[in-house]
C-alpha positions in Angstrom: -12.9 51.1 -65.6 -15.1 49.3 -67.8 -15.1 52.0 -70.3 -11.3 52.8 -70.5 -10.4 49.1 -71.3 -13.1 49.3 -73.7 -11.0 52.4 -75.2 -7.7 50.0 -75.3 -9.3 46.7 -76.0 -6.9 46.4 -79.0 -3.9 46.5 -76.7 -4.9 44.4 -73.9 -3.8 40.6 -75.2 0.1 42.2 -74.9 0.1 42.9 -70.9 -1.8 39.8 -69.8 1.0 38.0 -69.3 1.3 40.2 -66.0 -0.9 37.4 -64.4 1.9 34.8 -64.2 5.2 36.9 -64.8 5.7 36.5 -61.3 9.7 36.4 -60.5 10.7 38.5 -64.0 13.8 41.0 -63.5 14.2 44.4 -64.8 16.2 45.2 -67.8 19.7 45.9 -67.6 20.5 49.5 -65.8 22.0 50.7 -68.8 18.7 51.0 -71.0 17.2 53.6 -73.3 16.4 56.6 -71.6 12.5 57.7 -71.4 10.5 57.0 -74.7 10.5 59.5 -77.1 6.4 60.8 -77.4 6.7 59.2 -80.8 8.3 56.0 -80.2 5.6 52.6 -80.2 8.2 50.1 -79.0 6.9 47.1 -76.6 7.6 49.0 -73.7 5.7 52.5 -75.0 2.4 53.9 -73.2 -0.3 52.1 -74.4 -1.6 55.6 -75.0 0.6 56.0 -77.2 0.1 52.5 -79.0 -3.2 53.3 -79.3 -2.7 56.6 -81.1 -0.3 54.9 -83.3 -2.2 52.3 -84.2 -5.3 54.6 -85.0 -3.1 56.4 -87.6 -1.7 53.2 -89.3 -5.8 52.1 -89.4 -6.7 55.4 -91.4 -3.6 55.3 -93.5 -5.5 52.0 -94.4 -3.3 49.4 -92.7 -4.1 46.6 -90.0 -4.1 47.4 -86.6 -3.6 44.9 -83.9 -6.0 41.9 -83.6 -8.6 42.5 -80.6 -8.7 40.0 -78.0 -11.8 38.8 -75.7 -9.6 37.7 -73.2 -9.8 38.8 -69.5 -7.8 41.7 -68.1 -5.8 41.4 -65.1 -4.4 43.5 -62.7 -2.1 42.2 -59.8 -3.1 41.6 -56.2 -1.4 41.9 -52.6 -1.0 38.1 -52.8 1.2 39.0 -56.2 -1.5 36.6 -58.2 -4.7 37.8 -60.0 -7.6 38.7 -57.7 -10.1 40.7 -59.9 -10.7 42.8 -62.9 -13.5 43.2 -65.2 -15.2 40.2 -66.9 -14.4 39.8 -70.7 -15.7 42.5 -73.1 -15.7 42.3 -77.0 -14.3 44.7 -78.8 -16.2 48.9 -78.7 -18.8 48.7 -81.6 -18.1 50.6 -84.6 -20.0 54.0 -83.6 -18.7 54.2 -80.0 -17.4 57.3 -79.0 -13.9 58.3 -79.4 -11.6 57.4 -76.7 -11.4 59.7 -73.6 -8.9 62.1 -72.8 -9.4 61.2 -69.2 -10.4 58.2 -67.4 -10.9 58.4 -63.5 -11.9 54.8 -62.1 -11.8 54.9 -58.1 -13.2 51.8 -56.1 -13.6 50.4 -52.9 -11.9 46.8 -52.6 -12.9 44.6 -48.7 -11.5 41.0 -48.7 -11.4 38.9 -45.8 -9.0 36.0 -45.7 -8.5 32.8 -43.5 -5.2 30.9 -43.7 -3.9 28.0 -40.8 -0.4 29.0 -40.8 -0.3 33.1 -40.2 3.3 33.3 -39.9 4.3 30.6 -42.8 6.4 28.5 -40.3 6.9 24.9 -40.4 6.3 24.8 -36.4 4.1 26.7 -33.8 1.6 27.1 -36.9 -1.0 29.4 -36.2 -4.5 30.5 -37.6 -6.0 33.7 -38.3 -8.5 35.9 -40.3 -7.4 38.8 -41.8 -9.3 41.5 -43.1 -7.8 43.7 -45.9 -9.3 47.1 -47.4 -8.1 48.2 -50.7 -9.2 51.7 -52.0 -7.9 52.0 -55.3 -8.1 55.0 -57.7 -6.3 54.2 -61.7 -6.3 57.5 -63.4 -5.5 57.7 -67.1 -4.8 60.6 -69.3 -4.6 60.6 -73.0 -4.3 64.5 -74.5 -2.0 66.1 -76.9 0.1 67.6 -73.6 -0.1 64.9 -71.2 -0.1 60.6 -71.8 0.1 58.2 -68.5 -1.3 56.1 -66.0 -1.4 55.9 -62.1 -2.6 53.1 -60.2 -2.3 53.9 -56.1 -3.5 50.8 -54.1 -3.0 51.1 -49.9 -3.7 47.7 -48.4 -4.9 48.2 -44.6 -5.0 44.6 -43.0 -6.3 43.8 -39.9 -5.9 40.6 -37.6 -8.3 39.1 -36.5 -5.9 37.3 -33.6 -2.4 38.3 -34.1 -3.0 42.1 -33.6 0.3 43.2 -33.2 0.3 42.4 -37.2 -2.1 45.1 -38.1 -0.5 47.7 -40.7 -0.7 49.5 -43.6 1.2 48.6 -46.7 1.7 51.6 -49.7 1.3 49.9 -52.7 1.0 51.9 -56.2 2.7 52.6 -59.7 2.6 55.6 -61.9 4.1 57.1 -65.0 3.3 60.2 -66.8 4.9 61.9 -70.1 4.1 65.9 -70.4 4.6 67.9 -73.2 5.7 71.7 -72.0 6.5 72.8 -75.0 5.3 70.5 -78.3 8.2 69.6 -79.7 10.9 70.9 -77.9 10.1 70.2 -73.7 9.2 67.2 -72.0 8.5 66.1 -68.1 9.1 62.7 -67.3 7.5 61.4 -64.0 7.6 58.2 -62.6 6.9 56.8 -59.2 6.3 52.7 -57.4 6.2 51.8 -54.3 5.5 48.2 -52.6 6.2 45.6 -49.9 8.6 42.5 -49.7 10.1 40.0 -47.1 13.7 40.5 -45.8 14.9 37.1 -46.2 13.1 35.5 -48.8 12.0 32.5 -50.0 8.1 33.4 -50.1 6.3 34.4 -53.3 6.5 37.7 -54.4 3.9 40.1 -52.6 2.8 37.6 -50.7 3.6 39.7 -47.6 0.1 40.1 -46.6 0.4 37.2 -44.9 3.9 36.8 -42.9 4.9 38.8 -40.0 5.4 42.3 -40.3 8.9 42.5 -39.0 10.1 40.5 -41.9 9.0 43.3 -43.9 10.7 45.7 -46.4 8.7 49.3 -47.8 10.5 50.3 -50.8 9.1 54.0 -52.4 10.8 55.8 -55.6 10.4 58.6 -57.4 11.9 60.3 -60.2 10.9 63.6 -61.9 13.0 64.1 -65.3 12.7 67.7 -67.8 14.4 67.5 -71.1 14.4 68.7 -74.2 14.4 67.6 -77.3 15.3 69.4 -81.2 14.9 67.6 -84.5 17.7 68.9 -86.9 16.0 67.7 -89.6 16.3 63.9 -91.0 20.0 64.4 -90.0 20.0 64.3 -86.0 17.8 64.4 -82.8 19.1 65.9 -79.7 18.1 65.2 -76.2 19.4 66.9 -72.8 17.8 66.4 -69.2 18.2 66.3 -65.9 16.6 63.2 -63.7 16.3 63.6 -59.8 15.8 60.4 -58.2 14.7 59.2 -54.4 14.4 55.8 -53.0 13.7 55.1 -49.3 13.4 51.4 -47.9 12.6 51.1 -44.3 11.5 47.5 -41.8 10.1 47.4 -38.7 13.0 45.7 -37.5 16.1 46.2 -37.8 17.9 43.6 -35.5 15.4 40.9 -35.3 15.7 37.1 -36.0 14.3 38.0 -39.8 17.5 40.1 -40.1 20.4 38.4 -38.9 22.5 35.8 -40.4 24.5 32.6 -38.6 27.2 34.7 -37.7 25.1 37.2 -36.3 24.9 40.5 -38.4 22.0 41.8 -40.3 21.9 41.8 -43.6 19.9 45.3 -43.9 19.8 48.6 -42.4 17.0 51.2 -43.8 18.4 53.5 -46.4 17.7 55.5 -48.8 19.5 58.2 -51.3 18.9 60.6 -53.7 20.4 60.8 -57.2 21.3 63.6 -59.4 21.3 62.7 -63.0 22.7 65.0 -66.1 22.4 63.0 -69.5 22.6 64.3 -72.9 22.1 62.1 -76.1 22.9 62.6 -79.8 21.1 60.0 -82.2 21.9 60.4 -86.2 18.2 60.6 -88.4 18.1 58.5 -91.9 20.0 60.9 -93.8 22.9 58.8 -93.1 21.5 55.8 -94.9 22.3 52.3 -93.3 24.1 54.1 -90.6 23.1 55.4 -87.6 25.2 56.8 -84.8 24.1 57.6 -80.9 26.4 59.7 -78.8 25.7 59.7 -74.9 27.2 61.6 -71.8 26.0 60.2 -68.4 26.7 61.9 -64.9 25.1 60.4 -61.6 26.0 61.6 -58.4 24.5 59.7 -54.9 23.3 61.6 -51.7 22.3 58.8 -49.0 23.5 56.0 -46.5 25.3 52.4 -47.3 27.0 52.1 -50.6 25.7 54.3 -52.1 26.6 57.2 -50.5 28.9 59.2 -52.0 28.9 57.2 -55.0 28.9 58.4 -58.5 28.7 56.6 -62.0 30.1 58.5 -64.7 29.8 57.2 -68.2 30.6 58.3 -72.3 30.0 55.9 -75.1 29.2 56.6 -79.1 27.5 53.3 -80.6 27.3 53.1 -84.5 24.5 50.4 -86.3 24.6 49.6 -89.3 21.9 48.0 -91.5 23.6 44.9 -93.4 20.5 44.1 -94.5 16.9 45.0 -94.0 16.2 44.1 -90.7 19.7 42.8 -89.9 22.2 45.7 -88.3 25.4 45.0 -86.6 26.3 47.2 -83.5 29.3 48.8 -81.9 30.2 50.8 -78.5 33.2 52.2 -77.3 33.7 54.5 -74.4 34.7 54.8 -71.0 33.1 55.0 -67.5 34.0 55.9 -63.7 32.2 54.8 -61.1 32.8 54.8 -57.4 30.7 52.9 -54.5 31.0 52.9 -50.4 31.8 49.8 -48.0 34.1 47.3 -47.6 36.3 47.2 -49.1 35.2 50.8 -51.0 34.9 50.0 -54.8 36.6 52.2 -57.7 36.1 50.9 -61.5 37.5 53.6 -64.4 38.4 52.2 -67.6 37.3 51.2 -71.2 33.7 50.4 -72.0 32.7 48.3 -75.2 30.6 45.7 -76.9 29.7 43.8 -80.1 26.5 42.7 -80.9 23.6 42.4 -83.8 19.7 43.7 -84.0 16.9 42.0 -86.0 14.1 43.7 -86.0 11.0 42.2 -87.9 8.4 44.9 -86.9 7.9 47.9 -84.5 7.2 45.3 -81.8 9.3 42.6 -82.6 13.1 42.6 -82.6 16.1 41.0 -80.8 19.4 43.1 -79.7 22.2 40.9 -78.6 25.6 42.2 -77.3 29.0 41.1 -75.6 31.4 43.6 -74.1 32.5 45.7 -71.0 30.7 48.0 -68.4 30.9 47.9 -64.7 34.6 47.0 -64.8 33.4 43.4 -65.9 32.7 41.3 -69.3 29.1 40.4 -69.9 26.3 39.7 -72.3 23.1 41.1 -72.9 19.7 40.4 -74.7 16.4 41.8 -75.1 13.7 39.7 -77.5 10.2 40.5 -77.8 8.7 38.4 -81.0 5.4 38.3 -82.3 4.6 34.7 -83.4 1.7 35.1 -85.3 -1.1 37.6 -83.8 -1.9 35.2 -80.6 1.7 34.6 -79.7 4.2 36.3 -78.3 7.9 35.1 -77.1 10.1 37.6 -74.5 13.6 36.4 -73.4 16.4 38.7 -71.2 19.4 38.0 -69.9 21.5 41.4 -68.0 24.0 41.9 -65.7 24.8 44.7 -64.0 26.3 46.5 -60.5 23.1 47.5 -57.8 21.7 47.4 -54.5 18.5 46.7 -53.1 17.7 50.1 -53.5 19.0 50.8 -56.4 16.9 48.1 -58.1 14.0 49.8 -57.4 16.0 52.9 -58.8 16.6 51.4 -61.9 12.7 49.6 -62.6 11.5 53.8 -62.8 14.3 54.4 -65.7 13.6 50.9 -67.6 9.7 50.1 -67.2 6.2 51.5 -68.6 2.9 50.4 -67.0 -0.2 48.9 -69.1 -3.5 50.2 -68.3 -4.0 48.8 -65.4 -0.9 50.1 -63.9 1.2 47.0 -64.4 4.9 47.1 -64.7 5.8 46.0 -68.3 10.2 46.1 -69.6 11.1 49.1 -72.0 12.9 46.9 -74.5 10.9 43.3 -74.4 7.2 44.3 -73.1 7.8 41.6 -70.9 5.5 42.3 -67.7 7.5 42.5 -64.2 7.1 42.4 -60.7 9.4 45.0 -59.1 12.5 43.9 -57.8 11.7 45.3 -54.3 8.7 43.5 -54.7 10.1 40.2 -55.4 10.0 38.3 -51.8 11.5 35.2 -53.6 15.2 36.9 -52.8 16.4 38.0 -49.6 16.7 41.9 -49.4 20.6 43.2 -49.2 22.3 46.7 -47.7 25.6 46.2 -49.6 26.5 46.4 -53.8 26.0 43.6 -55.5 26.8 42.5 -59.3 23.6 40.7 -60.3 22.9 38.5 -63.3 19.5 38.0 -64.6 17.8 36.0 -66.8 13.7 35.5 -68.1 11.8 34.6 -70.5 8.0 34.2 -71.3 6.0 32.6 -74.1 2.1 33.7 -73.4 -0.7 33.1 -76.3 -4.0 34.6 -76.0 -7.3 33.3 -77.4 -10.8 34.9 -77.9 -11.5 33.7 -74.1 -8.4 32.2 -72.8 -4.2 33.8 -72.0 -1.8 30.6 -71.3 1.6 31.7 -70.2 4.8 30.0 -69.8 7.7 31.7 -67.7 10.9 30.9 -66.3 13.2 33.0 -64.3 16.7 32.8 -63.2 18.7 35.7 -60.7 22.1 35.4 -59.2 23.8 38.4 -56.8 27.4 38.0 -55.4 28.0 40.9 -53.5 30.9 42.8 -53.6 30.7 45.5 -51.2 29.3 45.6 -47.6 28.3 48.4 -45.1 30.1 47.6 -41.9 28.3 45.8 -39.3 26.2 44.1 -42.2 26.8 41.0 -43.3 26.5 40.1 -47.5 25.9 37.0 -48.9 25.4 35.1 -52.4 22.0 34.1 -53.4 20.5 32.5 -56.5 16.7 31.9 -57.4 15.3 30.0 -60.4 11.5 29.5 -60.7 9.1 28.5 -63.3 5.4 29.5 -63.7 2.4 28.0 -65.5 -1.1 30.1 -65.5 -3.9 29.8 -67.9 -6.8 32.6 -67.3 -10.2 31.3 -69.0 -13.3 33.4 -69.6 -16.1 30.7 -68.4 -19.1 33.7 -69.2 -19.1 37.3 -69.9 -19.5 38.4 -66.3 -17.4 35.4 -64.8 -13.3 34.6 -65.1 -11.6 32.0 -63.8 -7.4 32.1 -63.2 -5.2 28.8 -62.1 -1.8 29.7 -61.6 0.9 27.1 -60.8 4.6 28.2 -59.7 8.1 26.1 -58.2 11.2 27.5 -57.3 14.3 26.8 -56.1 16.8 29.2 -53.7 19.6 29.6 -52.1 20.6 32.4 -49.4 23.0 33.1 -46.2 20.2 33.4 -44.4 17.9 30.1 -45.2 20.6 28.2 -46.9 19.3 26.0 -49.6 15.6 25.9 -50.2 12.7 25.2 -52.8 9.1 26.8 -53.1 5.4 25.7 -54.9 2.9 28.3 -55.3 -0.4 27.0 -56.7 -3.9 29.0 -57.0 -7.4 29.4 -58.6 -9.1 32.4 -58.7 -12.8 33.5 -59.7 -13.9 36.8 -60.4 -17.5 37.2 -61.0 -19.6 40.6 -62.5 -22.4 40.9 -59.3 -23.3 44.1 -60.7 -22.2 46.4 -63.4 -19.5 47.9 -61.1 -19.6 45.4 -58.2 -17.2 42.7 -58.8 -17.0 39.3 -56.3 -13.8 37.3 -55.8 -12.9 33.7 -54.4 -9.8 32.5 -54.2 -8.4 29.2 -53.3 -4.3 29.1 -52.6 -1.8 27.6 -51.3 2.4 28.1 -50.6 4.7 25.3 -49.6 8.6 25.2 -48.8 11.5 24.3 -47.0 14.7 25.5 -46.3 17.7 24.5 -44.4 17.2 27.3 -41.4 13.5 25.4 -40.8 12.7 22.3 -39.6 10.1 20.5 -41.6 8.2 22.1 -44.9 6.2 25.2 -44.1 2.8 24.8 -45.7 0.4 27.9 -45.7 -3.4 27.6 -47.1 -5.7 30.4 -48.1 -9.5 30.9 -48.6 -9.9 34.9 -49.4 -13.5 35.8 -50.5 -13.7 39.7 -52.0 -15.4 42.4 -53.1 -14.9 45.1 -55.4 -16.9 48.1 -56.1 -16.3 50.9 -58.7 -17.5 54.2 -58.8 
């Protein structure tokens, strides 16, 4: 581990902001489709980066600054629990980086908190025991560039045994070159936990009881090629197969039902058969550039989805007013169809207006206003570099999904850093997978969902301080019979500041409040607070303590539900 951040050290002060992105959406469902090898946008393979940035250093240029600031990688709780210490940068004569890095360990933490079930009655104590193998693989060669971080959490109760499980937890993403030039396999894969109804912080289902629990697992395998005419065109053409599955322990339990007395869930999952085909003009047009794209999905599966297709053509033309200034334009036209009730049918016009600044490779804003989905909406993605510590990321989307389709649509519109965190295609924002997000209650039926974030994080030789805020909003619009849907909104806002006290020892304080509302809690508000030290025992044993704790109320509860936690682990590589 030690030595493939060493390799990446110029990269790593642009995904710690992953320590305190906590309730960040994914971008819009209509995004770019997978990175071309070349492209070095915010949300690129920090592979790639690094490649790039090698060749601009040779060419005599200036790479990105390098950063002594600690590297973080989620935990179960969703908030920092380890990582290595704070390294300077490789020394001048170290070797060249790896084209492989293989970093398995062995992670045993053992928790206590007084209120197992977060309830604001009948509280209850217990000590939980988690083990945490973990296995990050990296690969960096001229045919294959990616990362895989696979995580299983097995917890065990010290009291409530009925709780014991095992919860799937990993992220992956992997670009291979079949033929240079020409072929390409795209592979991409998540999976994690969440609570049915909400209002907890995300991940934090370690510690809540197991039937309010949601497994969501994707994967999607996509072969395309690719042919350069020249400087006049590129051409793309694939095919993407998709699977999601989420299934509960319970399916008709008090986690589940609303007032009325119909769940809001049923297990699902579908399968999706994807056909695209993309036409982009090269700069022998001059200020103009023109993308053509042809879109077929067809759904296999249960709920909404099933049966469903989306169906979309569009030719958008920029043009550069300026330098760095281009005006944009769409026109098409879309079908799409969805299950439920009542069953939804949208064909028509698609279109928008909008502008691009672009001040570098990794800093640029894209604003639009138009149609898809069969409704009017805006959109914006801005990543900006303020200075070399600084960086500012704002979104704002809205688009049709489900639950499941979410976690669908994080595979087609996320990379991962090198620790096998999330991070969005077009801002580099970090982000906690919607399925993984516990702050909003999970939903079987279609919903239109609006979505809004934004992050300003600075680094410093030894310190990251990150501001976020987050606002999400689904109405649904179509519901599986026998389910009930319901409108929910979340807003949240998140301070953390992650210091490097010594070169073997990190400290991370993390404050967080939200604000809800759902059909099953009603109105409600949530503080999250935490502070974290991770200390270097050994060269690859690393101890954690962790002080937290969780507080909120809602209109289903009597009383505020207050949950504190003391978790002491350890960590060893191999």
């Amino acid at each position: 581990m030690r030595e493939a951040l060493q390799d990446l050290s110029p990269f790593r002060h642009r995904f710690l902001g992953a320590v305190s992105v906590l309730f960040v959406g994914a971008s819009p469902a209509f995004a770019e489709p997978p990175p071309l090898p070349s492209d070095v946008g915010p949300g690129s393979l920090p592979t790639t980066r690094a490649a790039a940035a090698a060749a601009l250093a040779e060419e005599g240029g200036i790479p990105a600054p390098s950063t002594l600031s600690p590297a973080v990688r989620l935990g179960a709780f969703g908030l920092p629990t380890g990582g290595p210490p704070a390294e300077g940068p490789p020394p001048a004569d170290a070797e060249p980086t790896r084209r492989w890095t293989i970093s398995p360990s062995l992670g045993v933490q053992v928790m206590g908190t007084d209120n197992v079930f977060q309830t604001a009655q009948n509280r209850r104590s217990d000590m939980i025991t988690t083990i945490m193998p973990s296995l990050i693989l990296g690969a960096d060669t001229s045919r294959l560039q990616g990362v895989l971080n696979y995580s299983p959490n097995i917890q065990i109760y010290a009291n409530t045994r009925g709780q014991n499980r095992m919860d799937q937890r990993f992220n992956g993403q992997g670009l291979a070159t079949l033929v240079p030039g020409l072929l390409f396999l795209d592979v991409r894969g998540a999976s994690a936990v969440q609570t049915l109804t909400g209002g907890i912080a995300p991940e934090s289902t370690l510690v809540t009881d197991r039937r309010n629990t949601l497994q969501t697992t994707s994967f999607q395998i996509s072969p395309y090629i690719m042919h350069r005419f020249g400087d006049l065109a590129t051409v793309r053409a694939g095919y993407a197969f998709q699977y999601v599955d989420q299934k509960t322990d319970s399916q008709s339990g008090q986690f589940t039902l609303t007032p009325g007395g119909l769940p809001t869930f049923q297990n699902q999952n579908f399968t999706a058969h994807e056909v695209y085909a993309v036409a982009r003009s090269g700069p022998d047009l001059g200020r103009l550039a023109l993308e053509a794209r042809v879109d077929s999905t067809s759904y296999i599966g249960t709920g909404v989805l099933d049966g469903a297709y989306r169906r979309n053509a569009a030719i958008q033309a920029r043009y550069a007013i300026v330098r760095g200034f281009s005006a944009l334009v769409e026109g098409g036209y879309e079908q799409q169809r969805y299950g439920g009730v009542p069953g939804v049918h949208i064909s028509g016009p698609i279109y928008s207006v909008g502008f691009r600044l672009d001040f570098s490779d990794e800093s640029r804003i894209i604003a639009k206003y138009g149609r898809h989905d069969g409704f009017d909406s805006a959109s914006l993605d801005a990543s900006l570099a303020l200075g070399g510590r600084t960086r500012l990321s704002a979104s704002y989307n809205e688009r049709l999904s489900t639950s499941a389709g979410l976690a669908g649509d994080l595979l087609a519109t996320t990379s991962l850093d090198a620790l096998g965190n999330p991070i969005d295609l077009a801002t580099g924002l970090p982000v906690v997978q919607p399925f993984a997000n516990s702050f909003l209650g999970a939903q079987t039926s279609l919903m239109r969902v609006r979505s809004a974030a934004a992050a300003l994080v600075q680094n410093w030789p030894r310190d990251t301080i990150a501001l976020t805020f987050n606002y999400e909003k689904r109405d649904p619009i179509s519901a599986v019979p026998g389910t009930a849907s319901f409108q929910q909104t979340g807003t949240s806002g998140a301070v953390s500041w992650s210091h490097a006290l010594t070169e073997r020892t990190t400290a991370f304080a993390y404050l967080q409040y939200g604000e809800f509302t759902n059909g099953i809690l009603g109105k409600g508000d949530l503080v999250t607070a935490s502070l974290t030290f991770t200390h270097q025992l050994q060269p690859r044993l690393t101890g954690t303590l962790q002080f937290a704790t969780s507080s909120r109320s809602d209109e289903r509860s009597t009383g505020r539900a207050t949950q504190n936690l003391v978790l002491v682990g350890l960590r060893q590589s191999f």
